[in-house]
C-alpha positions in Angstrom: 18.1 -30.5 20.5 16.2 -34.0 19.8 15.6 -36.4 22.5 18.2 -38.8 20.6 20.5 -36.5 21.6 19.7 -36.5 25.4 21.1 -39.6 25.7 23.5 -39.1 28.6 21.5 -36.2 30.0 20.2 -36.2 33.2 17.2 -37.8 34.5 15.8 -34.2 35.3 16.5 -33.7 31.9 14.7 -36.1 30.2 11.8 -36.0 32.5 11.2 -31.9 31.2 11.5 -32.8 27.8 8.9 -35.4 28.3 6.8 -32.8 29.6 7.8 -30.3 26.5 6.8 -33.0 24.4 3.5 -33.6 26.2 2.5 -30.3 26.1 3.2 -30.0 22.5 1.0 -32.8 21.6 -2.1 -31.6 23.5 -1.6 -28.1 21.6 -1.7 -30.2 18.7 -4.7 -31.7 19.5 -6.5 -28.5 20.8 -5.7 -26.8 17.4 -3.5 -24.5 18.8 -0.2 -23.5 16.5 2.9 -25.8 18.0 6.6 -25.2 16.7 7.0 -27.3 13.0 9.8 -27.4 10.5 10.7 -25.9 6.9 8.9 -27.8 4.0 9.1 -27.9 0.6 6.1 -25.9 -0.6 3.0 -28.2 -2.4 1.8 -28.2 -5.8 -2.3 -26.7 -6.2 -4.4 -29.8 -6.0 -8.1 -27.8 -6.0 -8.1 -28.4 -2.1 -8.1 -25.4 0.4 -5.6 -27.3 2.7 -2.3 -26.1 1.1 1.2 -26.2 2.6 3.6 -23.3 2.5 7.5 -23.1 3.3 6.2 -22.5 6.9 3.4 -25.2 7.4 0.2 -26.2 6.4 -3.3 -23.5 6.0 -7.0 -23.7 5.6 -9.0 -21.8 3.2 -12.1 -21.2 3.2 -15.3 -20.4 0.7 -15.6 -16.8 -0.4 -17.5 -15.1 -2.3 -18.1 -15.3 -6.4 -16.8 -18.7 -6.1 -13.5 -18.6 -5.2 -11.2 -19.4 -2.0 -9.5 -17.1 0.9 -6.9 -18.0 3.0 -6.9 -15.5 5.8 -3.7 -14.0 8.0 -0.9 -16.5 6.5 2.2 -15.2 8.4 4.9 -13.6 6.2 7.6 -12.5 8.9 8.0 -13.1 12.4 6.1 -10.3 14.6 8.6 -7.5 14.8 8.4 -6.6 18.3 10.9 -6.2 21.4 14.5 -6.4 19.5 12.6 -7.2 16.4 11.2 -3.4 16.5 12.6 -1.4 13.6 14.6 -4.5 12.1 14.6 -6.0 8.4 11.7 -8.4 8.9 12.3 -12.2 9.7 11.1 -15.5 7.9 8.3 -16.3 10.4 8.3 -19.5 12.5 7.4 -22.9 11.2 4.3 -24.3 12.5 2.9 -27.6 13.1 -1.0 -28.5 12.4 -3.1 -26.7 10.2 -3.5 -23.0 10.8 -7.0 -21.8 9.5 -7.5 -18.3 10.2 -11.4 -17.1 9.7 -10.6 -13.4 10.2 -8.7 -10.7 8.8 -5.4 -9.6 10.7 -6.7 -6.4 12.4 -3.7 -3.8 10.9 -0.9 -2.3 12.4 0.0 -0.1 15.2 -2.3 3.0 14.1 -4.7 6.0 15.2 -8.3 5.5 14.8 -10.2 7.3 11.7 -12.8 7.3 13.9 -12.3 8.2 17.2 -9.8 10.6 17.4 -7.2 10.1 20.3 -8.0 6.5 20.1 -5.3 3.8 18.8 -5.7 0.8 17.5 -3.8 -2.4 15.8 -0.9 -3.9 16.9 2.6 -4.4 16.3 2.1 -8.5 15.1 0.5 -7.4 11.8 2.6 -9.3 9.0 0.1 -10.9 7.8 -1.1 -11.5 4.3 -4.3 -13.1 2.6 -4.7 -14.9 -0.8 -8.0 -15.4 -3.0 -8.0 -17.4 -6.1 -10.9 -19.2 -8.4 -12.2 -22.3 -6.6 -10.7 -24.4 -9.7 -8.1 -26.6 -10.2 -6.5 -23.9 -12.7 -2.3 -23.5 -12.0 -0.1 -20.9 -13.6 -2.7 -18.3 -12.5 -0.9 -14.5 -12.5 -0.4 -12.9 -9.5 -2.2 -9.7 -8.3 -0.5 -8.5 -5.5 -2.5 -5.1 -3.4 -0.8 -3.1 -1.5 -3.4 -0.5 0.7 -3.2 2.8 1.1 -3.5 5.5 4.3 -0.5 7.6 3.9 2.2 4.9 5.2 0.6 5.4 8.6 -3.3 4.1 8.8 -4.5 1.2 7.2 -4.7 -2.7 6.7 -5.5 -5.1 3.8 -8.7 -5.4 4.8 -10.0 -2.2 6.3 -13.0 -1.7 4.1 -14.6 -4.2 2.3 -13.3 -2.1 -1.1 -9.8 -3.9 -0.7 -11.6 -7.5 -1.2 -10.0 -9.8 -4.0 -12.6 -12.1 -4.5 -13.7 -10.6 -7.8 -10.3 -9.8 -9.5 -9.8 -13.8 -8.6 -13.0 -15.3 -10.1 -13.7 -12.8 -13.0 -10.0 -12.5 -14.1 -8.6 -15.6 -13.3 -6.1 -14.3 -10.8 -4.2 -15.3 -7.6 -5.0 -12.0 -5.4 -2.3 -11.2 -2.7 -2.6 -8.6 -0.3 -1.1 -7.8 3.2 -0.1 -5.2 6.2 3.1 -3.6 6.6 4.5 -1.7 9.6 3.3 1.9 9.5 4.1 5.0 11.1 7.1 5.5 13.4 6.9 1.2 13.3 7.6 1.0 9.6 10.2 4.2 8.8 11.8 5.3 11.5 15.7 6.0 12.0 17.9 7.1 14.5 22.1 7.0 14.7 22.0 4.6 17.9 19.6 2.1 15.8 22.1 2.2 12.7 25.2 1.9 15.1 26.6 -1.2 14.2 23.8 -2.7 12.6 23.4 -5.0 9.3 22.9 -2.7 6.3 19.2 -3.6 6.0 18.3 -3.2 9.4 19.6 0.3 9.5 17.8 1.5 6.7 14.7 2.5 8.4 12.8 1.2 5.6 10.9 -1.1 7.3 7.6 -1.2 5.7 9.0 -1.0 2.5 11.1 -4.0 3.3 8.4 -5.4 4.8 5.9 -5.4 1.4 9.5 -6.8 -0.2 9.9 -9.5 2.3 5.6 -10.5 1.3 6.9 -10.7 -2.6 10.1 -13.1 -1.5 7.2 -15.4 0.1 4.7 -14.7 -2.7 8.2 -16.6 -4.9 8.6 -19.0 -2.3 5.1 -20.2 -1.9 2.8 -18.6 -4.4 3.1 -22.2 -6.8 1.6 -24.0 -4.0 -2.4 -21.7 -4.5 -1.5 -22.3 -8.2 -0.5 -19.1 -8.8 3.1 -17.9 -11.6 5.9 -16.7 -9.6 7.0 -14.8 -12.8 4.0 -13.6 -13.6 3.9 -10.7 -10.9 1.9 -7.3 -10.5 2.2 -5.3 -7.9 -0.6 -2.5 -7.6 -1.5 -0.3 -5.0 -3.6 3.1 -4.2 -2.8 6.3 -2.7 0.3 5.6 -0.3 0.0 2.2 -1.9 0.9 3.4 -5.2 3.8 5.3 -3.4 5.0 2.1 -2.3 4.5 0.6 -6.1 6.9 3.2 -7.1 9.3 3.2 -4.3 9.7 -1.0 -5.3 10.6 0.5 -9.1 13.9 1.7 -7.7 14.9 -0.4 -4.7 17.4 -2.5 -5.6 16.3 -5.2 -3.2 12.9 -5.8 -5.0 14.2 -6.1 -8.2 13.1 -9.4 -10.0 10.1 -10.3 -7.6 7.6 -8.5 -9.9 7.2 -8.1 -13.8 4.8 -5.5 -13.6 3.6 -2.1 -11.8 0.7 -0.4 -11.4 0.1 3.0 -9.0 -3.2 4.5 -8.7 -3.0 8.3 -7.2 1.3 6.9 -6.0 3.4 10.2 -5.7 7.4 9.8 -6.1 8.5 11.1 -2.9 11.5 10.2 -0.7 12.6 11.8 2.7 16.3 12.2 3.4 17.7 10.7 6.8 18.7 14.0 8.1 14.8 14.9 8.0 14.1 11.5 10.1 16.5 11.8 12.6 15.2 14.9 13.3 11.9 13.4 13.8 13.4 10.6 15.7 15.0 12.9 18.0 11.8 14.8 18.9 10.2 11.4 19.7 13.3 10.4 22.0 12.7 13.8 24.1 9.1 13.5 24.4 9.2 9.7 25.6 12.1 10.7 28.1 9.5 13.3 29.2 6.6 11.6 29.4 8.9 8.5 31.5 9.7 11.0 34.4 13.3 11.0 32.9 13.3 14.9 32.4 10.9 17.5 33.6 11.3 19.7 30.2 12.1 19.1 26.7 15.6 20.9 27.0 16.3 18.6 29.7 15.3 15.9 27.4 17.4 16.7 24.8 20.2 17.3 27.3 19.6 13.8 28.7 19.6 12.1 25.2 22.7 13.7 24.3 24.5 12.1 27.1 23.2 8.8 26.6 25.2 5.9 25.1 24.0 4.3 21.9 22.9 1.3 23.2 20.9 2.7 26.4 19.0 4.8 23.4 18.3 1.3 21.7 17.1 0.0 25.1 14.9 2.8 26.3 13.3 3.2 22.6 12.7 -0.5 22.3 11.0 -0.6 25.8 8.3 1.6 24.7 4.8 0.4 24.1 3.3 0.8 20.7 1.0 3.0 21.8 3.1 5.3 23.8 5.6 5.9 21.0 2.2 6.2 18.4 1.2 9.6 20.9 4.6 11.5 20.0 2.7 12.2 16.9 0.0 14.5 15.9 -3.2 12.5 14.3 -4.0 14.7 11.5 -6.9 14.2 9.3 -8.1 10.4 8.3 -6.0 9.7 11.2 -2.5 10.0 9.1 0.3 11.3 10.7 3.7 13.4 10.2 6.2 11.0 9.4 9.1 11.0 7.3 8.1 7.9 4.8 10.7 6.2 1.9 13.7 7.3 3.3 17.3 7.5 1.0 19.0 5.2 2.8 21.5 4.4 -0.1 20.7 0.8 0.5 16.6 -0.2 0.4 16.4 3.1 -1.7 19.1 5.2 -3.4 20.9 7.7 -1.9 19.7 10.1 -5.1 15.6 9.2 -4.3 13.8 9.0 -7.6 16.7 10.8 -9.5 17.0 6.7 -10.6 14.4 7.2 -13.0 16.6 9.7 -14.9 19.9 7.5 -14.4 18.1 4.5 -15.8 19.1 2.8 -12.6 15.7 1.1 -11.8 13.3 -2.0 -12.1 12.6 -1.7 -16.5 8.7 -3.4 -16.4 5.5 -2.0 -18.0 4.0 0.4 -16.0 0.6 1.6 -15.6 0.2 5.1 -13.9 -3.2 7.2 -13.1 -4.8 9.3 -10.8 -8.7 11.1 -10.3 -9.7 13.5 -12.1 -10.7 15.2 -8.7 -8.6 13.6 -5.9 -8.7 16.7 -3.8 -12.4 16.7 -3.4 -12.5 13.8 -0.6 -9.7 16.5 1.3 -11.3 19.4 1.1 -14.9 18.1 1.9 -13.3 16.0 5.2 -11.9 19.4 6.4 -14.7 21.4 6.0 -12.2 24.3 5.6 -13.9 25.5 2.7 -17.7 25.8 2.0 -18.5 23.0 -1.1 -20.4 25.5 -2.5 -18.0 28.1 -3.2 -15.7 29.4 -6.2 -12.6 28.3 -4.2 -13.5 25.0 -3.3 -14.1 23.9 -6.9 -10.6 25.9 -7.9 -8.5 24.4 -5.1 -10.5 20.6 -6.3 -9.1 21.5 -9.6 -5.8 22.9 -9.1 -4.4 20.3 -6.8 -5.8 17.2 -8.4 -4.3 18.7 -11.5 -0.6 19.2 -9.5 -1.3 15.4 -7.9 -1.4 14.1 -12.1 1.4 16.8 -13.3 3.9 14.9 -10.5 2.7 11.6 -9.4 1.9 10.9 -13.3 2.8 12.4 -15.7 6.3 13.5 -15.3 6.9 9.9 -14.3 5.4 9.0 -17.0 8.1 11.4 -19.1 10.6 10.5 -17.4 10.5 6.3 -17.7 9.7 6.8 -21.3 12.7 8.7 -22.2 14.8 5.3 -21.8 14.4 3.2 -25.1 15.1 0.0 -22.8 11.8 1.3 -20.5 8.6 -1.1 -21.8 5.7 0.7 -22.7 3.5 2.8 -20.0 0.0 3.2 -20.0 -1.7 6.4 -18.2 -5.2 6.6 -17.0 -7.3 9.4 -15.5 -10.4 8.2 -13.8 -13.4 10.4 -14.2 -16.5 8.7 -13.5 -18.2 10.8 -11.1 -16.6 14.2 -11.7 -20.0 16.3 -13.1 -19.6 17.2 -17.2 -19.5 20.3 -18.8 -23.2 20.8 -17.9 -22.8 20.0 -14.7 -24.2 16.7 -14.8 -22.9 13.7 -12.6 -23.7 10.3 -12.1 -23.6 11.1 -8.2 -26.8 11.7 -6.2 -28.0 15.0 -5.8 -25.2 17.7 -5.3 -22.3 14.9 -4.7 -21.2 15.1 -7.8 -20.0 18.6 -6.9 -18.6 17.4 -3.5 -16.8 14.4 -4.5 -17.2 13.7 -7.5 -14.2 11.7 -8.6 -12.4 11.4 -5.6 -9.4 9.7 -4.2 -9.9 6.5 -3.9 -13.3 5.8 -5.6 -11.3 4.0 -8.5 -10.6 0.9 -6.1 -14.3 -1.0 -6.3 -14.0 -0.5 -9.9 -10.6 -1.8 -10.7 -11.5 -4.6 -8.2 -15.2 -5.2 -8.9 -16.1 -5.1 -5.7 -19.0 -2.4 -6.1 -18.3 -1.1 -2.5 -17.8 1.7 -0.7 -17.2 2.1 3.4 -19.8 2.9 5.2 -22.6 5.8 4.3 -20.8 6.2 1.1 -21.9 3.1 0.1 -26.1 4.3 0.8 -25.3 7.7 -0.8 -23.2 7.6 -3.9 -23.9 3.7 -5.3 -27.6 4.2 -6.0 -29.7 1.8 -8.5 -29.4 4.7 -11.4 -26.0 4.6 -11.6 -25.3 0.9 -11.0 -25.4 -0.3 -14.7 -22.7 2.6 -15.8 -20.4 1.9 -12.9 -20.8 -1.9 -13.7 -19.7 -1.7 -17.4 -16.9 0.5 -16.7 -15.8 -1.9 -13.6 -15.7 -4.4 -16.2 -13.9 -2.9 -19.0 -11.1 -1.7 -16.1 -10.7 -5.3 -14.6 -10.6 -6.5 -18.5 -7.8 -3.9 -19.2 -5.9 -4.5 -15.9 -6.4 -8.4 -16.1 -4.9 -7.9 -19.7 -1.9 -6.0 -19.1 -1.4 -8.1 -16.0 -0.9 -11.3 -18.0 0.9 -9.7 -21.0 2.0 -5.8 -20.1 -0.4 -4.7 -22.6 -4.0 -3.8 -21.3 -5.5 -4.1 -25.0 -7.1 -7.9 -25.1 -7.9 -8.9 -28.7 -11.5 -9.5 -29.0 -12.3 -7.0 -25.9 -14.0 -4.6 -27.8 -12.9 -1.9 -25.6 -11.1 1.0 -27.0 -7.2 0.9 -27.7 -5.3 1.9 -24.9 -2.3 3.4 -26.3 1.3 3.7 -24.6 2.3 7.4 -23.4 4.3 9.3 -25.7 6.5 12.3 -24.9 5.4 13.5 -28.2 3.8 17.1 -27.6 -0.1 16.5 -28.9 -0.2 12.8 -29.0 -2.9 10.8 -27.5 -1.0 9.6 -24.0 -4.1 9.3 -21.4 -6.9 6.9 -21.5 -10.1 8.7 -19.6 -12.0 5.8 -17.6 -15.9 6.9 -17.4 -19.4 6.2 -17.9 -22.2 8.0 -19.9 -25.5 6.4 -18.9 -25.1 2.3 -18.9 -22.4 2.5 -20.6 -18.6 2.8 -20.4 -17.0 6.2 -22.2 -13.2 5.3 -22.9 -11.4 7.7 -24.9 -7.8 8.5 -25.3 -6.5 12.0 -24.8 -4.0 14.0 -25.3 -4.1 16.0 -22.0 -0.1 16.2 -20.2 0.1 18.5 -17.5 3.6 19.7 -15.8 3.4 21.6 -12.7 4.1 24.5 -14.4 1.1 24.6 -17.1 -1.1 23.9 -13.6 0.5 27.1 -12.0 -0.3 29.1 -15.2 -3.7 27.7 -15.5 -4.8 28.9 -11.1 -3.1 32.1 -12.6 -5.2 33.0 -15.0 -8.1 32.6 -12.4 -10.3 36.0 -11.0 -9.4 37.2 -7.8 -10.0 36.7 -5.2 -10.0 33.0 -6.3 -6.4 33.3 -7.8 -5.2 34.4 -4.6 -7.3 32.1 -2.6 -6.2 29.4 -5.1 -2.4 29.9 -4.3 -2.7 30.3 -1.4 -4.0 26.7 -1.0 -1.5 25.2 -3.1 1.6 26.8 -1.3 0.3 25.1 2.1 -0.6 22.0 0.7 1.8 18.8 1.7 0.8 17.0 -1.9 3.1 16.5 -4.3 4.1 19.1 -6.7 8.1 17.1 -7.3 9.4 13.6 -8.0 12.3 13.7 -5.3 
C-alpha cells in the first residue's frame, strides 16, 4: 500500500510508515539491499552497472580482460514454506547490489572434513562473465557443476571459472547453484498432497537450473548476451542435468544446444524416493525425542496427518535433515536424483529418447578415457599398482562411455528430425601403448585421464584444485595441454554459435557427426603428443555388452576380480 493510499488512516498509521520509509532510506544510503520494483531489463552499454528484471548490479574486473558479476539472485531463497517448492522469481531490489564474492553453495557435507557440513539453504545464486567490450549478441555459455546432485557450487574450485571461455571465445558465461541433496530432489505423499503440479514433483534442482535459463531469457540481453543462442553444458552430475533438460518438457525452448561431459541418463522412480523420504521422516522423529526407536517412528509417522508431516519436515534445520544421510566418498550422498514425476520429467525416464518425445538440438556427448581412475585412487580399495586396478580403470570407464555416450548417442541419431551429434573421448593424460604419459612420474598410471580433468581444458582455465594443480600441471606438459585447451575451446566456441564444432579456417581436424553405421568414424579423441594437439576420429562404439565380453576375456583372477567390481559398482551401465 502507498502512502497516497493512507489517506484516511490513522495518525498511528501514518506515523509507522514514516518510520518504514525512514528506515528504508538510510538502508539505501548504507548500501544495504531495500525492497524495489520490476523493470524492464537494459540494453549492454560497455558499463559494469547493468539492470536486470529484479534491479540494478555491479560488475567488477576479472581476469583476461573481461567482467564478473558475482551472486545475481535467480529465485527467492527456498527456505521455511519455500523448502522443497518450484523456485520463486526473487525479490526486487532497490540500489545497486555489487557482490565481490562467490555464493558459498548449497546445503552440503564437506569434501574435506568428514562429518562437517557446510552451505546453506539461500544458494540461488548465479554469476555471469563476458569480454570487457561493447560487443552485443554474444552466445550464451551456460555451466552447470558437477558433485553427484549432492556437493558442489559454481564456484568451488577455481577450474569452474568463465573468464577465459568469455574473453577468448567471445561468450556470455553463466553459471550457478542449485538445491542439492535431500534440498533439491526430495518427495514425500504429504508434500504432493494438494500441491501445484510443479511443486510436487520433487525436482527441485532441476527446476531450479530451469528457473536460471527463464532469467538467463529474461535478462541475458541486458550483459549483451543472445537469448536464442543458448548452450547448456555441464560435467559429471552436471552433464546428468544437461541430459535430464533434453527431455523435460518444461525446459524446452530455453536452450538451442547441449553439451554433457562424463552426464549418465539416469532417472529414479517416486516409489524409490518415498522410500528414502520415509527413512528420513523416522530418523528426524527419533533424533526430536518423538520416538525412542525406529519402529516407533515409523508407527508415529503413520498416524500423522498430512499436513503435521509438512510441518515437522519443514521445521528441520538444514543441517539436521543433511545427517539422515550417509557422506560417502567426495562427500556425495545416497539420494534418489531426476525423479519420473510425469511432469518436470516423464513418467517413462529417458525411454523419451526412443519416442522422439524430447528437446531436438545438436548435441555434443563425451566422457574420459579413464574416469574411474580418480575413484579407485580416492578409495584406496585397491593397490594402483596392481593388475586389477588398471582392469577395473578400464572396464568401468569403458561401461561409463558404452551408457552415458554412446547408446545415447545411438539412440538420438536414430530420429531423422535429431540434428547432428558430436562424440568426444578425452585422453590426454591416459599413458600410450608404451606406457608413456604426459603426467609426472607414475600419475599417469594413477589418474591419468580422469574424471573431471577435461574441465580446465574446455574452459581454459589451466587449473586444477589444490595439490593437483603442483603435481600434474608441470612446465613439460604445459605447451601440449595448452594447444589442445585451445583447439577444444575453438571446437566448443564453434559448435556453440552454429551446432557444428568444425570452424572454417581452424585448421583443426574435421569433427564428424556420429553415425550408427557399424565401422564409421563416430568419436573424436582429444589429446596431446608433445606440444602439440593429436585429434583424430575413431571408429571406436562400445555397448555394455562388448565391455562385458572384453573383462571376460581377462586372466583370472583379474576376470573375477574385474566382475566383481563392476557388479557393485553404482555407475551407470543403463539409460533409464
Amino acid at each position: 500500500m502507498t502512502p497516497g493510499a493512507r489517506g484516511s488512516a490513522s495518525r498511528g498509521a501514518s506515523a509507522l510508515l514514516l518510520s518504514v520509509a525512514l528506515a528504508l532510506v538510510l538502508a539505501s544510503c548504507a548500501g544495504g539491499p531495500v525492497a524495489g520494483t520490476l523493470q524492464e531489463p537494459g540494453q549492454w552499454t560497455g558499463a559494469p552497472v547493468v539492470t536486470t528484471r529484479f534491479g540494478a548490479v555491479q560488475g567488477f574486473e576479472d581476469g583476461s580482460d573481461t567482467w564478473v558479476w558475482r551472486a545475481i539472485a535467480y529465485a527467492r531463497p527456498p527456505v521455511g514454506e519455500l523448502r522443497w517448492r518450484a523456485p520463486r522469481e526473487p525479490v526486487p531490489w532497490g540500489g545497486v547490489r555489487a557482490m565481490r564474492t562467490f555464493n558459498g553453495g548449497c546445503t552440503q557435507f564437506s569434501p574435506v572434513l568428514a562429518g562437517t557440513i557446510h552451505g546453506s539453504e539461500d544458494c540461488l545464486y548465479l554469476n555471469v562473465w563476458r569480454p570487457r567490450t561493447a560487443e552485443t549478441g554474444l552466445p550464451v555459455y551456460v555451466f552447470i557443476h558437477g558433485g553427484g546432485n549432492s556437493m558442489g557450487a559454481a564456484m568451488m574450485v577455481p577450474d569452474y571459472s568463465g573468464h577465459e571461455v568469455a574473453s577468448r571465445s567471445r561468450m556470455v558465461f553463466v553459471s550457478m547453484n542449485y538445491r542439492l541433496g535431500p534440498f533439491g530432489w526430495f518427495t514425500h505423499p504429504a508434500l504432493r498432497e494438494s500441491a501445484p503440479a510443479e511443486d510436487a514433483s520433487g525436482n527441485y534442482g532441476t527446476l531450479d537450473i530451469i528457473q536460471a535459463l527463464k532469467w538467463i531469457q529474461e535478462n541475458i540481453e541486458a550483459f549483451g548476451g543472445d537469448r536464442n543462442d543458448v548452450i547448456v553444458t555441464g560435467e559429471s552430475a552436471g552433464g546428468f542435468n544437461v541430459l535430464s533438460l533434453l527431455i523435460a518438457p518444461p525446459a524446452r525452448g530455453l536452450f538451442q544446444r547441449a553439451m554433457s561431459q562424463s552426464g549418465a541418463a539416469i532417472t529414479r522412480g517416486m516409489d524409490e524416493a518415498d522410500a528414502m523420504s520415509e527413512s528420513v521422516l523416522e530418523k528426524l522423529l527419533v533424533a526430536d525425542g518423538r520416538a525412542r526407536t525406529r519402529d516407533d517412528a515409523r508407527r508415529l509417522a503413520a498416524a500423522m496427518p498430512a499436513p503435521r508431516i509438512r510441518e515437522f519436515l519443514r521445521s528441520r534445520t538444514d543441517r539436521a535433515l543433511l545427517r539422515c544421510y550417509t557422506r560417502w566418498s567426495l562427500a556425495m550422498i545416497e539420494n534418489p536424483a531426476i525423479l519420473r514425476d510425469g511432469v518436470v520429467i516423464p513418467a517413462e525416464g529417458f525411454g523419451a529418447l526412443a519416442t522422439g518425445d524430447y528437446a531436438k538440438v545438436p548435441v555434443v556427448l563425451g566422457s574420459n578415457r579413464e574416469e574411474l581412475k580418480l575413484f579407485l585412487l580416492l578409495a584406496g580399495k585397491i593397490p594402483w599398482r596392481s593388475p586389477l586396478y588398471a582392469a577395473a580403470a578400464r572396464a568401468g570407464s569403458d561401461r561409463w562411455k558404452a551408457a552415458g555416450v554412446d547408446e545415447l548417442a545411438r539412440r538420438l541419431t536414430s530420429h531423422p528430425e535429431q540434428p547432428p551429434v558430436y562424440v568426444y573421448r578425452f585422453d590426454w593424460g591416459a599413458p600410450d601403448a608404451q606406457g608413456a604419459s604426459p603426467l609426472p612420474g607414475t600419475w599417469g598410471a594413477r589418474l591419468g585421464a580422469f574424471h573431471s580433468l577435461e574441465i580446465p581444458f574446455f574452459l581454459g582455465t589451466d587449473t586444477l584444485e589444490g595439490a593437483l594443480q603442483a603435481i600434474l600441471f608441470t612446465g613439460g606438459n604445459r605447451p601440449g595441454r595448452k594447444a589442445l585447451s585451445f583447439a577444444m575451446m575453438d571446437y566448443a566456441g564453434q559448435f556453440t554459435r552454429t551446432g557444428d564444432p568444425n570452424r572454417v579456417g581452424s585448421g583443426l581436424p574435421a569433427w564428424t557427426p556420429w553415425t550408427n553405421i557399424a565401422g564409421a568414424d563416430k568419436c573424436m579423441i582429444l589429446d596431446a603428443r608433445g606440444d602439440v594437439p593429436a585429434l583424430s576420429m575413431s571408429p571406436i562404439e562400445l555397448t555394455d555388452r562388448s565391455v562385458m565380453e572384453s573383462a571376460n576375456a581377462l586372466p583370472e583372477p583379474v576376470r573375477g576380480q574385474t566382475l566383481e567390481y563392476l557388479a557393485a559398482s553404482p555407475l551407470p551401465a543403463t539409460v533409464r
